[in-house]
N, CA, C and O atoms as CSV, one atom per row, in Angstrom:
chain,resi,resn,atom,element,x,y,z
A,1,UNK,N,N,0.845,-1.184,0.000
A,1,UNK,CA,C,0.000,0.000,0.000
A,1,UNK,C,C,0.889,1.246,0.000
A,1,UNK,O,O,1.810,1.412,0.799
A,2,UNK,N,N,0.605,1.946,-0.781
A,2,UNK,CA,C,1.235,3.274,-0.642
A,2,UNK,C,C,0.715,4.634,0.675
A,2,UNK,O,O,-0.312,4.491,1.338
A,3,UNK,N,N,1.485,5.657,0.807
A,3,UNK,CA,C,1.031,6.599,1.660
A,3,UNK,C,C,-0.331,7.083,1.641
A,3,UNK,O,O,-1.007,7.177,2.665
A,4,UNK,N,N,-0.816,7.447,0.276
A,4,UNK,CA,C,-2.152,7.817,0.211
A,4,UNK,C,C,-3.254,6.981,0.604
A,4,UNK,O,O,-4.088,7.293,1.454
A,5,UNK,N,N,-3.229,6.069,0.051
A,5,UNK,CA,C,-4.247,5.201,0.628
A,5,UNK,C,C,-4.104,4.570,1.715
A,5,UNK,O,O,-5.051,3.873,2.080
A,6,UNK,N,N,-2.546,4.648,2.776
A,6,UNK,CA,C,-2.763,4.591,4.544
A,6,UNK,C,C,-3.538,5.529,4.667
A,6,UNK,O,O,-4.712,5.238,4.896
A,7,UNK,N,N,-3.165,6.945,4.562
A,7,UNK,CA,C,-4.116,7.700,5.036
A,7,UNK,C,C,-5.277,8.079,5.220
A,7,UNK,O,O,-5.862,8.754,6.067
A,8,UNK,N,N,-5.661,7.291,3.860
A,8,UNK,CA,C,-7.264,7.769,3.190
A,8,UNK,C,C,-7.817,6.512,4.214
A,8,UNK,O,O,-8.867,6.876,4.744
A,9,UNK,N,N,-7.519,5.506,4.527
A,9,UNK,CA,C,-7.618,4.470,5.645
A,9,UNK,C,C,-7.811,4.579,7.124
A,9,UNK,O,O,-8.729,4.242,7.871
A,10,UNK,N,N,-6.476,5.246,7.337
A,10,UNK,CA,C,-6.483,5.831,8.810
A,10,UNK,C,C,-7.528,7.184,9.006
A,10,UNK,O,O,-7.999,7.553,10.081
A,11,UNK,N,N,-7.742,7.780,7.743
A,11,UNK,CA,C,-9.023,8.879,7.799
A,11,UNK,C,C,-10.479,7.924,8.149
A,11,UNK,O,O,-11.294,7.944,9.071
A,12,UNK,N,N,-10.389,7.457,7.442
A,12,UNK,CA,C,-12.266,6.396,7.263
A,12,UNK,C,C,-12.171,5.400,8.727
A,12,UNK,O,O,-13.233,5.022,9.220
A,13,UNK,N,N,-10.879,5.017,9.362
A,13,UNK,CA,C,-11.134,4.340,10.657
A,13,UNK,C,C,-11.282,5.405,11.804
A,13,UNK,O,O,-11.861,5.252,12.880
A,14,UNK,N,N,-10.656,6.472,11.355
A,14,UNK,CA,C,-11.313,8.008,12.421
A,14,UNK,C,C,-12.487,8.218,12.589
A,14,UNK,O,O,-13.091,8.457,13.635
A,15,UNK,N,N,-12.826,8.140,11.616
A,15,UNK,CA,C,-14.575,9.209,11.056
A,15,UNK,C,C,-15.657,7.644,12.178
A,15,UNK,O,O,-16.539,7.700,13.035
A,16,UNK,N,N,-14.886,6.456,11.480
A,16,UNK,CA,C,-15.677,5.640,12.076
A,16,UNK,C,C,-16.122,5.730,13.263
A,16,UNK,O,O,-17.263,5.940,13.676
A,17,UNK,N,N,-14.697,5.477,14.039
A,17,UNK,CA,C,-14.665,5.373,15.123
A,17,UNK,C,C,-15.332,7.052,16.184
A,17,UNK,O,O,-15.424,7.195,17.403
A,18,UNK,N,N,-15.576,7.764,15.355
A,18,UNK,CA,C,-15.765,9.382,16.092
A,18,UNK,C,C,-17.418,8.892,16.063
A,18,UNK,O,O,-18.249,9.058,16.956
A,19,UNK,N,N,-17.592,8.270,14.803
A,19,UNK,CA,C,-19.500,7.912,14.939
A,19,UNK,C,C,-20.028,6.971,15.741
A,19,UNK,O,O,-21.216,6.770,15.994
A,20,UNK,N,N,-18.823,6.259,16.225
A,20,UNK,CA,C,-19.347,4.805,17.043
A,20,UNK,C,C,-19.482,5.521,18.527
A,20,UNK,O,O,-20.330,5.329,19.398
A,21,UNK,N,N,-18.301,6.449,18.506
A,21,UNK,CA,C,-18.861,6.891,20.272
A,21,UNK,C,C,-20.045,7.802,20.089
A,21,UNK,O,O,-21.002,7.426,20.766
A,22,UNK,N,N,-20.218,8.629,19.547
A,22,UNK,CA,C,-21.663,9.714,18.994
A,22,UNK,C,C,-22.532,8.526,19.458
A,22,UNK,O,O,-23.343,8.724,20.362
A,23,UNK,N,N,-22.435,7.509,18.992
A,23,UNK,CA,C,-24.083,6.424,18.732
A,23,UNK,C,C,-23.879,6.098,20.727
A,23,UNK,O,O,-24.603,6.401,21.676
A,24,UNK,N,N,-22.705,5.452,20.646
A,24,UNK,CA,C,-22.635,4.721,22.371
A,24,UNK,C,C,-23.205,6.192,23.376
A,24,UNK,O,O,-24.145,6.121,24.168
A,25,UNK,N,N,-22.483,7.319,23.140
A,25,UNK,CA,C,-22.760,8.450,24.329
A,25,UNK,C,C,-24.545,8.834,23.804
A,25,UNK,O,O,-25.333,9.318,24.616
A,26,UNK,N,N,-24.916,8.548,22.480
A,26,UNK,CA,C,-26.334,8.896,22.872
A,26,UNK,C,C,-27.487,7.591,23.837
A,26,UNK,O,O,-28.331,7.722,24.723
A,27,UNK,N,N,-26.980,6.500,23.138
A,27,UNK,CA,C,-27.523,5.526,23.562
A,27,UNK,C,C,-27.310,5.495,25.439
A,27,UNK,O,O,-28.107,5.012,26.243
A,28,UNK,N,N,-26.252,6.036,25.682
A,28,UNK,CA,C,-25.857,5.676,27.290
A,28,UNK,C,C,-26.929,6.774,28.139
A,28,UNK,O,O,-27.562,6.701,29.193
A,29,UNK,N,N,-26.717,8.049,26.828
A,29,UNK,CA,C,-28.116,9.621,27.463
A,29,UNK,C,C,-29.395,8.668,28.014
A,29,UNK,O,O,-29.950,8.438,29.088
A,30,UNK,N,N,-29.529,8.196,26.388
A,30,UNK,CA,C,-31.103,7.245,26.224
A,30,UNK,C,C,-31.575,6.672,27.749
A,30,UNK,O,O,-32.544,6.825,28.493
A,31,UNK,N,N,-30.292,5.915,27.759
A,31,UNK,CA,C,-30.497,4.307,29.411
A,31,UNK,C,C,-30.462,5.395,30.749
A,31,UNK,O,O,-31.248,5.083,31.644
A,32,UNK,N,N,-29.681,6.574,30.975
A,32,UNK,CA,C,-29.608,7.220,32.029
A,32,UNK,C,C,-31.350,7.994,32.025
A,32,UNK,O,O,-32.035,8.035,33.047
A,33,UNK,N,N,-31.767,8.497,30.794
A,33,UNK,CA,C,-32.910,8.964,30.902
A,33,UNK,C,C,-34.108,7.975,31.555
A,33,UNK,O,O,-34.857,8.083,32.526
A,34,UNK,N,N,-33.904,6.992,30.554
A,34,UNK,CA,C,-34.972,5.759,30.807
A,34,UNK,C,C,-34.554,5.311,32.771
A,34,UNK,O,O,-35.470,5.170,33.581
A,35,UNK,N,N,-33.705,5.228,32.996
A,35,UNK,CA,C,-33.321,4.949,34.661
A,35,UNK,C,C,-33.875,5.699,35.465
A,35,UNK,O,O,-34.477,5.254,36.442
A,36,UNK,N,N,-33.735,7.428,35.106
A,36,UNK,CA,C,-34.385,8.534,35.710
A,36,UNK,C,C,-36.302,8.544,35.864
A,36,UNK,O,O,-37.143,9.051,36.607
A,37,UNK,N,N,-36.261,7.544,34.514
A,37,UNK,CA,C,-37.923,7.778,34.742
A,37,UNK,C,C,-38.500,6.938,35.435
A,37,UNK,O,O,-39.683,7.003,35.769
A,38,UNK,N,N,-37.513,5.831,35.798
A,38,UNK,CA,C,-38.030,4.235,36.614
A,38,UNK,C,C,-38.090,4.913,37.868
A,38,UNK,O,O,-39.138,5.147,38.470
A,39,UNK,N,N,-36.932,5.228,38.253
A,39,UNK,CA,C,-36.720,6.236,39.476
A,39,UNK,C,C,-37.678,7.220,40.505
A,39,UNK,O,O,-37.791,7.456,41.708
A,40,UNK,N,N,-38.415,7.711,38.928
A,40,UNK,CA,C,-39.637,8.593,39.059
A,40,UNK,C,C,-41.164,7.448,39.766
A,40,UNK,O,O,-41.732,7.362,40.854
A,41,UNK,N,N,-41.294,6.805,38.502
A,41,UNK,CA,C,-42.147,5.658,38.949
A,41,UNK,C,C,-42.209,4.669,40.041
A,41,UNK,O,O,-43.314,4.203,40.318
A,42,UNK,N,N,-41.004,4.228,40.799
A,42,UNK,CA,C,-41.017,3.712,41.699
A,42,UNK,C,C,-41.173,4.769,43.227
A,42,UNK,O,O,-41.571,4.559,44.373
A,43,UNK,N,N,-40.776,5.623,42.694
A,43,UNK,CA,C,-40.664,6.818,43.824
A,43,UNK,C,C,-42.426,6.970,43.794
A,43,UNK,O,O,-43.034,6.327,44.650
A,44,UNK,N,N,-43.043,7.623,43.035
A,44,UNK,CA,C,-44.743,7.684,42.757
A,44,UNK,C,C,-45.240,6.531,43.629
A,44,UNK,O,O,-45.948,6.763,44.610
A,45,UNK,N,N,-44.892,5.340,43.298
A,45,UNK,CA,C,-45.614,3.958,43.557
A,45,UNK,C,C,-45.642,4.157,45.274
A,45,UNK,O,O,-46.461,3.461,45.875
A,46,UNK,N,N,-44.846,5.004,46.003
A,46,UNK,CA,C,-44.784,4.436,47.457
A,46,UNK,C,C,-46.059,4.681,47.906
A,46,UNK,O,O,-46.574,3.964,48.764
A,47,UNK,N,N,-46.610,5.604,47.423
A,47,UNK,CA,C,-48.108,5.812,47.932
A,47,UNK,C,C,-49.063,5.763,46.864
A,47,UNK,O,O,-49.517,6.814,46.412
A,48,UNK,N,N,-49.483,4.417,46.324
A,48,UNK,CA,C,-50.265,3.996,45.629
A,48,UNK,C,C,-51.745,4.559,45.474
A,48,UNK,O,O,-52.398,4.799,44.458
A,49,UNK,N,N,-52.090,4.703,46.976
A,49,UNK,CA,C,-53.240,5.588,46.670
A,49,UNK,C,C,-53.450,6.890,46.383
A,49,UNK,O,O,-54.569,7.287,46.061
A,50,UNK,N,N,-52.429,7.671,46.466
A,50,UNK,CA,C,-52.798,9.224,46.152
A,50,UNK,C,C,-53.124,9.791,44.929
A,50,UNK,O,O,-52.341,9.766,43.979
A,51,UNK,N,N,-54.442,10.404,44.876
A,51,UNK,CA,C,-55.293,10.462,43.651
A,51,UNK,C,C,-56.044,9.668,43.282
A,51,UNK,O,O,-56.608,9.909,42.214
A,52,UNK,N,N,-56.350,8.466,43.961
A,52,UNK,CA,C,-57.598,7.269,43.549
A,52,UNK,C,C,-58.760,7.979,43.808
A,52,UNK,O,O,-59.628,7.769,42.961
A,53,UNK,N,N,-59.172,8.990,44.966
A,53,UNK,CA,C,-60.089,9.517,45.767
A,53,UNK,C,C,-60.348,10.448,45.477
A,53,UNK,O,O,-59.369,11.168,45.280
A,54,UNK,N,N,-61.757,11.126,45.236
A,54,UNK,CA,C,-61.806,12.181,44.737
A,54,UNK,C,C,-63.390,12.976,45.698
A,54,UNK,O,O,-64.576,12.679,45.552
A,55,UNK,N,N,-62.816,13.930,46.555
A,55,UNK,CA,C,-64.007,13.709,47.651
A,55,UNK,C,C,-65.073,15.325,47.170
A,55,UNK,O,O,-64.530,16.401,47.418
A,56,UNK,N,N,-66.227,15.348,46.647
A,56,UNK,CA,C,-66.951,16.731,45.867
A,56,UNK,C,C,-68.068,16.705,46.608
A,56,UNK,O,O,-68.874,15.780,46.506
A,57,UNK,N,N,-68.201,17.522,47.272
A,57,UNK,CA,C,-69.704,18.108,47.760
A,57,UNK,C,C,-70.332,19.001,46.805
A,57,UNK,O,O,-69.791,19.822,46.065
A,58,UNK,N,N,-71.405,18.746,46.922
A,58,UNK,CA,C,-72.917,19.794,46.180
A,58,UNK,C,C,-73.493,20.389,46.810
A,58,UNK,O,O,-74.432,21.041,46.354
């Protein structure tokens, strides 16, 4: 292989590799978001009843 086409090589395994973490750091946002909302939901759940009841006089 000549110089040009190492480079043009070592360019296209850059670019790759710069898109593979882009995809992993969004995907990791994604799982920390999705964790935050379980978080939310289990936190809600401790008092199962609040808001079942709805007490209206006339």
């Amino acid at each position: 292989m000549d110089i040009s086409a190492l480079s043009s090589l070592a360019s296209t395994t850059s670019a790759a590799s710069a898109i593979e973490v882009a995809l992993l750091k969004k995907a990791m946002d994604t799982f920390e978001d999705t964790g935050n909302d379980m978080v939310r939901m289990m936190e809600a759940s401790v008092t199962p009843y609040l808001g079942q009841n709805i007490d209206i006089s006339l």
